[in-house]
C-alpha positions in Angstrom: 5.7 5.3 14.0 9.3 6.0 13.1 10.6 5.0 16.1 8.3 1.8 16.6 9.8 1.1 13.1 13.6 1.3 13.7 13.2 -0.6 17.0 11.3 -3.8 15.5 14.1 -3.5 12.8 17.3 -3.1 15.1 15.5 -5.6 17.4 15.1 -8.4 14.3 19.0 -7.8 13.4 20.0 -8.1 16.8 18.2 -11.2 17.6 19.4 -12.5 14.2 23.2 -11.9 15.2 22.6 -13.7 18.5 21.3 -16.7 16.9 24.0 -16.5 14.5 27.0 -15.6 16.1 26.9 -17.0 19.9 26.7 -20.4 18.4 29.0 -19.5 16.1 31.5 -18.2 18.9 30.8 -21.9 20.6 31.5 -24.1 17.4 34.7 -21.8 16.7 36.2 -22.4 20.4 35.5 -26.5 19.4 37.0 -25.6 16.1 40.6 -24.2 17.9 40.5 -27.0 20.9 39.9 -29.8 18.1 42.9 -28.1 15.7 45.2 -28.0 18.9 44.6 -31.7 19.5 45.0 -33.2 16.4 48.5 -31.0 15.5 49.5 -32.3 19.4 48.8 -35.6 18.5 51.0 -35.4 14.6 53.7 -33.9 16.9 53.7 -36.4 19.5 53.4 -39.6 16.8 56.5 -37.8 15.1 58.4 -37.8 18.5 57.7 -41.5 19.9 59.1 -42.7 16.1 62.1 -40.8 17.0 62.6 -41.0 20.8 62.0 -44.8 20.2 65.8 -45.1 18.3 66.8 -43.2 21.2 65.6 -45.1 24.0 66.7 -48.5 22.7 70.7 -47.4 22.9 70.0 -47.8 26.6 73.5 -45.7 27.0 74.3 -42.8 29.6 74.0 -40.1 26.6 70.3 -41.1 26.5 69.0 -37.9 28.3 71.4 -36.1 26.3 70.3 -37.0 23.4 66.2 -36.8 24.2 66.9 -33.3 25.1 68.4 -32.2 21.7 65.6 -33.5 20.2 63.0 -31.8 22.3 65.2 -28.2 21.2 64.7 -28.9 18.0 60.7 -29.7 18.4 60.7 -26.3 20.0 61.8 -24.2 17.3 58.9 -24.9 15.0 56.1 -25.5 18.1 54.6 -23.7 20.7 53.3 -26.5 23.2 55.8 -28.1 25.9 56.9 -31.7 25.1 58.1 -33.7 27.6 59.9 -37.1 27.0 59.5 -39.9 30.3 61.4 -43.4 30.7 59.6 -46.8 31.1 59.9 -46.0 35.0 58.3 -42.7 34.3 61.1 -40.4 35.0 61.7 -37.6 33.7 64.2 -38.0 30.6 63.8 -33.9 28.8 61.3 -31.3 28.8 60.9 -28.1 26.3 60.1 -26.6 29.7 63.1 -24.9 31.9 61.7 -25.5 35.2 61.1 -29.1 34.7 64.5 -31.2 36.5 65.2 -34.5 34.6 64.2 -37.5 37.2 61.3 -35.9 38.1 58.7 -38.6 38.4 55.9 -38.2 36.6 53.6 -41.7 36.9 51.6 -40.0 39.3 50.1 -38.0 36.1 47.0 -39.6 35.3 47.6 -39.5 31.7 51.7 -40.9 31.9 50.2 -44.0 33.7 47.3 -44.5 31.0 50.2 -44.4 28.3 52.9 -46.4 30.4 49.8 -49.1 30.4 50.0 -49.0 26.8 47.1 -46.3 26.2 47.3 -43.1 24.1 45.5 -40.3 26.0 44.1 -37.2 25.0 42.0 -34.2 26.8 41.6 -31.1 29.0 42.8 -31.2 32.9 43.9 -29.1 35.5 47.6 -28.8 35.8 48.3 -28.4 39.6 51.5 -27.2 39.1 50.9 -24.3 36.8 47.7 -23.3 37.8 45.8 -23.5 34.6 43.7 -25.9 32.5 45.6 -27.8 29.8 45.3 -29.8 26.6 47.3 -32.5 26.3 48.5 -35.8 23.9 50.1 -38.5 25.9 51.3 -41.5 23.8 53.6 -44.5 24.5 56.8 -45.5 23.0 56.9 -48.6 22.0 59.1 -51.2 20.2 57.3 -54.0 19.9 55.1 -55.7 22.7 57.2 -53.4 25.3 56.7 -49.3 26.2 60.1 -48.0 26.5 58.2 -44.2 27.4 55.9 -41.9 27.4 55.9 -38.7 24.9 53.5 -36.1 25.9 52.9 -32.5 24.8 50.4 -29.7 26.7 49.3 -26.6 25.4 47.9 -24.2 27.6 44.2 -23.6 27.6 44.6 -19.8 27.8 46.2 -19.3 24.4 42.8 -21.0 22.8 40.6 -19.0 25.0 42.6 -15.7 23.4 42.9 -17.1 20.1 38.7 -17.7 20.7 38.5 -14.6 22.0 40.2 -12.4 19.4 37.7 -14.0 16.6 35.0 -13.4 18.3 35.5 -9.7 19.2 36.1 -9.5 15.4 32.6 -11.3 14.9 31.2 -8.6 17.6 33.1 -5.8 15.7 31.1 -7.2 12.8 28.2 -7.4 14.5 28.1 -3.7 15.8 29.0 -2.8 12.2 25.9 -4.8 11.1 23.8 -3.2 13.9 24.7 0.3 12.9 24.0 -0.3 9.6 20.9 -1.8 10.1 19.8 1.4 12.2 20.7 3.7 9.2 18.7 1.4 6.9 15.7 1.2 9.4 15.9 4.9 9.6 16.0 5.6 6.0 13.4 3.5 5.5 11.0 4.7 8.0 11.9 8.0 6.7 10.3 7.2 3.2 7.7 5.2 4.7 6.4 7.9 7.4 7.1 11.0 4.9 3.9 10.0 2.9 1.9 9.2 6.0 2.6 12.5 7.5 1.9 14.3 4.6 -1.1 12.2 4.7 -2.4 13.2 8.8 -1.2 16.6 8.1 -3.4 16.7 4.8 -6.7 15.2 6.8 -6.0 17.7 9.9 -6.3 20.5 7.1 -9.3 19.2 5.8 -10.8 18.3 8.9 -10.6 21.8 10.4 -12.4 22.9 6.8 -9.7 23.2 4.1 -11.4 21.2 1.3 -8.8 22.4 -1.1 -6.4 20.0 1.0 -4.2 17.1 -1.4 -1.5 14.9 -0.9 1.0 14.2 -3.5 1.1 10.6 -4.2 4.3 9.8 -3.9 5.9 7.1 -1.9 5.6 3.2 -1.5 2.5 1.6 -3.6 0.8 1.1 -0.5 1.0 5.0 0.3 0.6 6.1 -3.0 -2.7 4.0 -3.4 -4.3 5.6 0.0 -2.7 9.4 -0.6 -4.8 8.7 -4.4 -7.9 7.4 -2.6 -7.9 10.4 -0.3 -7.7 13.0 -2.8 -10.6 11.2 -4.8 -12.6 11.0 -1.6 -11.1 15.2 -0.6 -12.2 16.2 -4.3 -15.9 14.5 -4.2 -16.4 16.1 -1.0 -15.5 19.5 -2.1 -17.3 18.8 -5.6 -20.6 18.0 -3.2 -19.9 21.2 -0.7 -19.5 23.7 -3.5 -22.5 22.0 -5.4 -24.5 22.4 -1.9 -23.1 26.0 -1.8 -24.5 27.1 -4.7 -27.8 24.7 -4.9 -28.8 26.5 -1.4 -27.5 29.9 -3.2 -29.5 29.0 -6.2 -32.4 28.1 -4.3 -33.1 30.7 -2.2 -32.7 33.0 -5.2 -35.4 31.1 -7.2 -37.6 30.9 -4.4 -37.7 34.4 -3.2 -39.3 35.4 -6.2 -42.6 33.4 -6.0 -43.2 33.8 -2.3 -43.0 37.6 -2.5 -45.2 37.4 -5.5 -47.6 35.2 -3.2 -47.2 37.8 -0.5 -48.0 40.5 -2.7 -50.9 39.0 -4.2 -52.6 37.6 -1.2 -52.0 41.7 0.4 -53.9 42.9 -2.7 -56.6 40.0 -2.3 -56.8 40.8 1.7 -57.2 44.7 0.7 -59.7 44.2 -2.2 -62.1 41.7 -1.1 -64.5 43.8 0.8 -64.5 46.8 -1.8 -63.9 44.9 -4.8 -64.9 41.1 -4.7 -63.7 40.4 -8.5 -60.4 42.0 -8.2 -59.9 40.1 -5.4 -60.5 36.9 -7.0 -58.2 38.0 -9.5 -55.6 38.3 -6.9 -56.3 35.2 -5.5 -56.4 33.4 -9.0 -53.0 34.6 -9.3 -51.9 33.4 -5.9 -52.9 30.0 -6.7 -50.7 30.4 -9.9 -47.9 31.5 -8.3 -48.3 28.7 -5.3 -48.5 26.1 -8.1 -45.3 27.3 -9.6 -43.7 27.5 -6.3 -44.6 23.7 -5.7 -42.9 22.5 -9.1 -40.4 24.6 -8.5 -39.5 22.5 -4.9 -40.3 19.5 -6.6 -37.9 20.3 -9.2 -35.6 21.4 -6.5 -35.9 18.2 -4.5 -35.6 16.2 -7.7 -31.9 17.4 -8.2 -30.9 17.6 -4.8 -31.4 13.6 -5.5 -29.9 12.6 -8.6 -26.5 15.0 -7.3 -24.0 12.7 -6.4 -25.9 9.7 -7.0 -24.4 6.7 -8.4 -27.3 4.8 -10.5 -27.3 1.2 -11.0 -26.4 0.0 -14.5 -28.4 -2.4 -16.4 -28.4 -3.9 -20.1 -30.6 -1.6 -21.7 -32.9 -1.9 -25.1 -32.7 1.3 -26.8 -34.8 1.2 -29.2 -37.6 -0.2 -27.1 -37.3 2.6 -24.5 -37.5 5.4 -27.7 -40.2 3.7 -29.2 -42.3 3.5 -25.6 -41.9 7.3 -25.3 -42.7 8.4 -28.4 -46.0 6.5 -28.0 -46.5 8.5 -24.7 -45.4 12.1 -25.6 -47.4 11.5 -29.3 -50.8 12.8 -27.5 -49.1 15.9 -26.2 -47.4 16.8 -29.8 -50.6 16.4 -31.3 -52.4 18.8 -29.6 -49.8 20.9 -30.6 -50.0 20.3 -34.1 -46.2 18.3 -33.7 -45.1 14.8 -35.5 -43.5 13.2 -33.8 -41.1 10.4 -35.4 -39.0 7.9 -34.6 -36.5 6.7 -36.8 -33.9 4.1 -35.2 -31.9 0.9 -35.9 -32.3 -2.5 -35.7 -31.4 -3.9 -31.8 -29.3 -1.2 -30.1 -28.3 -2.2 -26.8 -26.2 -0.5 -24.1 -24.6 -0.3 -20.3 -27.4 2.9 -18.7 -29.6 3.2 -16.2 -33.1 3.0 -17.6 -35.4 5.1 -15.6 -32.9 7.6 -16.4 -32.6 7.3 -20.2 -36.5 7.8 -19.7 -36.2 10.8 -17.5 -33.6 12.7 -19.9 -35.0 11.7 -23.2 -38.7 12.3 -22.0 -36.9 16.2 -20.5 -35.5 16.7 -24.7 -39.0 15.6 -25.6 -40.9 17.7 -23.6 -38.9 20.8 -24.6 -38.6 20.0 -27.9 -42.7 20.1 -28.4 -42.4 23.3 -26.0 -40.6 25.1 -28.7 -41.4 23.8 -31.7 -44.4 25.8 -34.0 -47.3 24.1 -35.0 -47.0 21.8 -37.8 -43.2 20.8 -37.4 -41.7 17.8 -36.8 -39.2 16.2 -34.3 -37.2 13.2 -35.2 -36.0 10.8 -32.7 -32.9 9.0 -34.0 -31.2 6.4 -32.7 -27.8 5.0 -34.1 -24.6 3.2 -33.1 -21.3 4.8 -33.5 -18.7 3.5 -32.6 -18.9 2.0 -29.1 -22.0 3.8 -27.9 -25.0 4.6 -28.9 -26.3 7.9 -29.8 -29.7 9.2 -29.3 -30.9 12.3 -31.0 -33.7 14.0 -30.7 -34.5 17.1 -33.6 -37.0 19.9 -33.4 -37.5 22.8 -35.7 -37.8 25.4 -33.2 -36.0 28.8 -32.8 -32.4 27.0 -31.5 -29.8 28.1 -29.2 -26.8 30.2 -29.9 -23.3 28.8 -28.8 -23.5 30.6 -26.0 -26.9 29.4 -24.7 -25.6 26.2 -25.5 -23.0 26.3 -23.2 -25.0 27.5 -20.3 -28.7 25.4 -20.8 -27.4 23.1 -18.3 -27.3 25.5 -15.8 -29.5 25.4 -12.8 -32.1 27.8 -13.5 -30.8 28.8 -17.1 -33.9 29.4 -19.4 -33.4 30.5 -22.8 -36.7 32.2 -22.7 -39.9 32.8 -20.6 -42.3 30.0 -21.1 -44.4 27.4 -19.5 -43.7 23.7 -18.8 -46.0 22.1 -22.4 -47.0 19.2 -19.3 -47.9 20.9 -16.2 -48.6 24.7 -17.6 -46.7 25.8 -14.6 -43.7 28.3 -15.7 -40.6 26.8 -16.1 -38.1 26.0 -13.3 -34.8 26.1 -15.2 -33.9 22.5 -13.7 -34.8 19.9 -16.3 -31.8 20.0 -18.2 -30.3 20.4 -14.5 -31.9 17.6 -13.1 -30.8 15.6 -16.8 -27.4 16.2 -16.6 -27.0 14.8 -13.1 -28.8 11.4 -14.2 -26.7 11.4 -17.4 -23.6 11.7 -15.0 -25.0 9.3 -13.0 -25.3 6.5 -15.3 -22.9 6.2 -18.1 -24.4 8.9 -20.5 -22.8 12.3 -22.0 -25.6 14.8 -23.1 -24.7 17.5 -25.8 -26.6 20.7 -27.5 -26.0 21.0 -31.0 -27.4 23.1 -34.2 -29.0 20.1 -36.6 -27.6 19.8 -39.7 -30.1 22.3 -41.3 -29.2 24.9 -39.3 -32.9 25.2 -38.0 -33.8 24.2 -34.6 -31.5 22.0 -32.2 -30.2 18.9 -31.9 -30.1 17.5 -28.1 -28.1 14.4 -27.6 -27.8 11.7 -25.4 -24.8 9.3 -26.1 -24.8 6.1 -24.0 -22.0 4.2 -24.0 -22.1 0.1 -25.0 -20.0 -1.3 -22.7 
């Protein structure tokens, strides 16, 4: 990826200085040719005004003179000036191998201005080999050309001049190139770091190191995927150790009411010739343990669901869900001797998953009548504080210490021996299991506290509002 990166980067710079500077390198060559001509052609309008005065003596000195001039226009410029007479002979040149009375008409551009035409351009000059720029413009005094003034530069002396700004734009260019590769590297550098980290992080993980993060670190883009990994890296190893230790559990919890089923139906098998009574006995107590052994997988089954499950959330009426309940556990706490109360606020409403509230308030219930004497109470209160709502429900029973408080949400925690107050069956140790998941599931926080009497507990359920 580095590579790719620096290449498309170097690439975009480089096709950026091409369309940039070989234009560039064009429009400066037009720039020199067009500065050339237009200082030829001040020079040359500056030498007809003053070869004109000199033309018109019509004396033998005329050359002479012409000459001089053309010494002087050479100390200050570098082109080659030559000065012809109406005839278009040669009267002085800047130029020491050109001969005065060297006829010149036969130049295209001495005719033009001996006809009267000013001239300007680019040619071949035969005689020196090399293309030329060149001014040609005609003395005149009057209606009448008296000669022709016309200066050349050569061609060559652009081209270096050309040349020497356009190796500096190069220079500038490879300068420009070099940093751009520095840039592209450093910046591929911070972008790839990160990603690396990243494919070397999932390789870890993939080959079974769950404990594998990534520090999140880098561009936003980076740092939002390396964060999204270790959520995704944390759930998963979350979800392994809580399979670890469900199959753990499980297998624990089971193995203790199939070898009482083994043993049981042994003693049936053994007894039932000799001893017919005893062996119904046995087989009474077979069909005990095989009942608690199915709640005990339903239970199991139950939170192998609600782990990791993500219920849907729904506007939810409190009060109407508390009130629904009571109605339905009030048979139950009867029988037991039990009131069962309700005591709640006007319209509380909150952000839950109903079928769970149900399931955990119906699990505090059904525990609460389980260990509550005959002839107490339990209270089911329902209040706002804050933003959430708070459901309580308070039973007079024997209570947990802090430390069983701690643990009751345990899989397979009991505080005691004793039997489920719906089914009769014994106990699994997974409602408060199995309500903790739900309650993590679908907005809700579940607490064990001692009421404010000190006698019994207090098991919460607080939902928040929004």
């Amino acid at each position: 990826m580095k590579l790719r990166f620096l290449f498309v980067v170097v690439g975009v710079v480089i096709l950026v200085l091409i369309a940039h500077d070989v234009p560039l390198a064009s429009h400066l060559s037009r720039i020199e040719r067009d500065q050339i001509i237009i200082t030829l052609e001040r020079d040359a309008y500056s030498l007809s005004g003053q070869a004109s005065q000199i033309l018109l003596t019509k004396d033998s000195a005329i050359a002479i003179t012409a000459t001089k001039l053309l010494n002087e226009f050479a100390e200050f410029s570098d082109s080659t000036a030559i000065i012809v007479d109406e005839n278009g002979y040669l009267l002085a040149s800047t130029s020491a191998t050109d001969m005065a009375g060297e006829d010149y008409k036969a130049r295209p551009e001495i005719a033009a201005a001996l006809a009267g035409s000013f001239r300007s351009g680019e040619r071949l000059s035969n005689t020196l080999g090399e293309q030329l720029i060149f001014v040609a413009i005609p003395i005149v005094f009057g209606e009448n050309v008296l000669g022709v003034v016309r200066l050349t530069y050569p061609k060559s002396t652009i081209d270096a001049r050309v040349n020497n700004q356009i190796r500096g734009i190069l220079v500038s260019a490879a300068v420009a190139v070099a940093m751009a590769i520095i840039a592209a590297f450093l910046l591929s550098s911070v972008v790839s770091r990160p990603l690396t980290h990243l494919r070397s992080a999932t390789d870890r993980f993939a080959h079974g190191d769950v404990s594998a993060i990534v520090d999140e670190h880098g561009p936003i883009e980076t740092r939002e995927l390396a964060k999204s990994f270790n959520a995704m890296a944390i759930r998963v190893k979350n979800m392994l150790e809580r399979q670890r230790s469900f199959s753990g559990d499980a297998a624990h919890q089971m193995r203790t009411p199939l070898t009482a089923l083994r043993l049981r139906l042994e003693q049936a098998g053994d007894s039932v010739e000799g001893s017919p009574n005893i062996a119904n006995e046995h087989i009474e107590a077979a069909l005990n343990e095989t009942d608690r052994l199915t709640n005990l997988t339903e239970q199991l089954l139950r939170l192998a669901r609600t782990e990791g499950a993500v219920l849907e959330l729904e506007n939810v009426d409190v009060n109407s869900v508390l009130n629904e309940l009571c109605d339905e556990w009030s048979f139950l706490a009867a029988e037991n001797e039990i009131e069962l109360v309700v005591e709640t606020t006007d319209q509380l409403n909150c952000l839950t998953n109903e079928l769970a509230l149900r399931e955990i308030v119906s699990n505090y219930i059904d525990n609460a009548i389980e260990h509550s004497p005959p002839s107490a109470k339990i209270i089911v209160i329902a209040q706002r504080m804050s933003n959430q709502v708070v459901v309580t429900i308070r039973d007079q029973g024997p209570g947990l210490t802090a430390d069983q408080r701690a643990r009751a949400f345990d899989r397979f925690w009991r505080g005691s021996t004793h039997r489920d107050s719906a089914t009769g069956v014994q106990g699994s140790g997974l409602g408060l299991a199995i309500a903790a998941q739900l309650a993590l599931s679908s907005n809700m926080n579940l607490e064990l506290a001692p009421p404010p009497s000190g006698v019994g507990l207090d098991a919460i359920v607080k939902i928040k509002i929004s």
